[in-house]
C-alpha positions, 0 to 999 in steps of 0.5 A, spaced: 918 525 835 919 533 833 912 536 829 916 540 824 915 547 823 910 550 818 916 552 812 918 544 813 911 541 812 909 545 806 916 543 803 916 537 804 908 537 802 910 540 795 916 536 794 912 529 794 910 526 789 902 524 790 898 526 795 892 523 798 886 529 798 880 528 804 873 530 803 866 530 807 860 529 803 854 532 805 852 526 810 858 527 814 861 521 809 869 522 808 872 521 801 878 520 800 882 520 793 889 520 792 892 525 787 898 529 783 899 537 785 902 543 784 903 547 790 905 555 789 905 558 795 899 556 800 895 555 793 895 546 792 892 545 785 890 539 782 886 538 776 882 532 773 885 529 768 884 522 763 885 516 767 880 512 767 874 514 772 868 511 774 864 517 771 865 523 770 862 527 775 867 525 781 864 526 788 871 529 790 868 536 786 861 535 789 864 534 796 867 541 796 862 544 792 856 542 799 863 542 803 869 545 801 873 544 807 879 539 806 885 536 808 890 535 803 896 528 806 903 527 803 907 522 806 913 517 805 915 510 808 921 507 810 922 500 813 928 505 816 923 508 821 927 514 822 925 516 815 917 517 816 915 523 816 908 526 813 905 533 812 898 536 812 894 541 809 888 543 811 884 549 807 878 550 802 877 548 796 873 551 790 874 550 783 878 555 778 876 560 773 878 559 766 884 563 768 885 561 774 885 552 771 890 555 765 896 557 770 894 551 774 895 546 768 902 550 766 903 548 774 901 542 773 905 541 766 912 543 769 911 538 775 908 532 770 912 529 764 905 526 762 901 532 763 905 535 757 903 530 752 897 530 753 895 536 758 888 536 763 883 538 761 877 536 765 876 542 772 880 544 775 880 544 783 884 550 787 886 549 795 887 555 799 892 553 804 890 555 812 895 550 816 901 547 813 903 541 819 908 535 818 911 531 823 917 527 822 919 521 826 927 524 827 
């Protein structure tokens, strides 16, 4: 079962269409969260956006502010389990400066038809890739 190259993982990793986003709090408690992404680079970006939520101060953005170490998983199933694969990015989260969130909504806006109707506008959390890994079952 091949591990893929760091070019393919973060391919693929960028291509998918939601991904699952790993935090710890400061307990060592993990979260887990899905969520939709943009990727430029080593940069992942992800914004909050208008779905409903349970409150508005999301324990995603408290985690990275006490730990910003985060993994970040995209993943496709198939009952054809020569399909499966994943891809991993493991890096550092912080929030974005106004800037820094008005280029990740406009990444986010090309990416997500409903993001140009009706644009995020909560924060915006930035992720620094250090390690892109994937594998792929052939």
């Amino acid at each position: 079962m091949p591990d893929m190259a760091e070019d393919e993982a973060r391919q693929r990793f960028a291509d998918a269409r939601v991904a699952r986003l790993a935090t710890v709090d400061a307990g060592g408690r993990p979260h887990l969260v899905p969520l939709v992404f943009a990727v430029r680079d080593d940069l992942v970006v992800s914004a909050v956006d208008h779905k409903p939520k349970r409150s508005p101060r999301l324990k995603r953005l408290h985690n990275i502010a006490t730990n910003p170490a985060v993994c970040l998983l995209a993943d496709a199933y198939d009952d054809d389990w020569d399909r499966l694969w994943w891809a991993r990015a493991d890096g550092f989260a912080r929030l974005a400066t106004p800037q820094e969130a008005r280029d990740a909504v406009a990444l986010l806006r090309e990416r997500y038809e409903p993001y140009r109707r009706w644009p995020p506008d909560g924060p915006v959390m930035l992720v620094v890739v250090r390690r892109w890994r994937g594998w792929r079952a052939v």
